[in-house]
C-alpha positions in Angstrom: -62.2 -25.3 -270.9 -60.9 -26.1 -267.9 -61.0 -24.1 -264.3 -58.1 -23.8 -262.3 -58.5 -23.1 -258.6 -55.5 -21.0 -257.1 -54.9 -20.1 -253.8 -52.2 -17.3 -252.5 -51.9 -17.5 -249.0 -50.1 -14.2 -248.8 -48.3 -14.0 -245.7 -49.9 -16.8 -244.1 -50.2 -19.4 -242.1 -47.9 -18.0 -239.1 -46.9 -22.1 -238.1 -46.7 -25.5 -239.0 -49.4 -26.6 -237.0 -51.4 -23.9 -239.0 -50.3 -25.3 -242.5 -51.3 -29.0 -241.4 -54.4 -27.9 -240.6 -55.0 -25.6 -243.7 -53.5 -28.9 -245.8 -55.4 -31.3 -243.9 -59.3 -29.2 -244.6 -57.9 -28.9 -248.2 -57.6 -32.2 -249.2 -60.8 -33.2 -247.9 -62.8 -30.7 -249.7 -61.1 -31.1 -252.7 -62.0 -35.2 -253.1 -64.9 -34.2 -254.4 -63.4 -32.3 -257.0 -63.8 -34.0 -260.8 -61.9 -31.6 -263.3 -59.7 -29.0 -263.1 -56.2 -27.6 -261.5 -55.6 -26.9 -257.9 -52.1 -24.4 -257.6 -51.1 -23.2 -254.0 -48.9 -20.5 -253.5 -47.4 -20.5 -250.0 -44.9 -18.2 -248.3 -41.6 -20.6 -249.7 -41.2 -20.9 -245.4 -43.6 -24.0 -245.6 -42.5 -25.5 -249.2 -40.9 -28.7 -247.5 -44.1 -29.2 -245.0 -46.3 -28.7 -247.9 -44.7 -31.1 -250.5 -44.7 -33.9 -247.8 -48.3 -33.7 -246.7 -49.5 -32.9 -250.0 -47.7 -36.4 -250.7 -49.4 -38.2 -247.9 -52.9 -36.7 -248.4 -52.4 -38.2 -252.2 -53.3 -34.8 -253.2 -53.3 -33.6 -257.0 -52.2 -30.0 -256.8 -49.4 -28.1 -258.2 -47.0 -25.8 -256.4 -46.2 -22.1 -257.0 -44.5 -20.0 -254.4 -44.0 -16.6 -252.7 -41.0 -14.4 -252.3 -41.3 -12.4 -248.3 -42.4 -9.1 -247.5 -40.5 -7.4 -245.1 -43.9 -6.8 -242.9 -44.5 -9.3 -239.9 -48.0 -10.3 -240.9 -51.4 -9.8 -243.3 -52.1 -9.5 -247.0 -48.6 -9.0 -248.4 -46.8 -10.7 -250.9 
């Protein structure tokens, strides 16, 4: 059976420097990683950003995304 690692990252990051670094300490703790599927689902704010450093990290992960909350901030989806 194979795992699959998913990650909702609600209402956050709050910037793009904030999703470069999130990307960037992703993709090195996942090289390590032998089996299994990696799915991200980011607020659909930072789809672009992510698509384009998920290319240039070579990363393996698939893509799902996140409709907005009317709140500023936090654990909402």
């Amino acid at each position: 059976m194979s795992s699959i690692l998913a990650f909702n990252w609600k209402m956050n990051p709050i910037s793009e420097e904030e999703v470069d670094s999130l990307i960037g300490t992703l993709s090195e703790s996942l090289q390590n990683l032998r089996s299994g599927e990696v799915i991200l689902f980011p607020p659909a704010l930072y789809l672009e950003r992510i698509k384009q450093l998920i290319h240039e990290h070579r990363m393996y992960v698939d893509l799902g995304l996140q409709d907005i909350a009317s709140e500023e901030s936090g654990a909402f989806t």
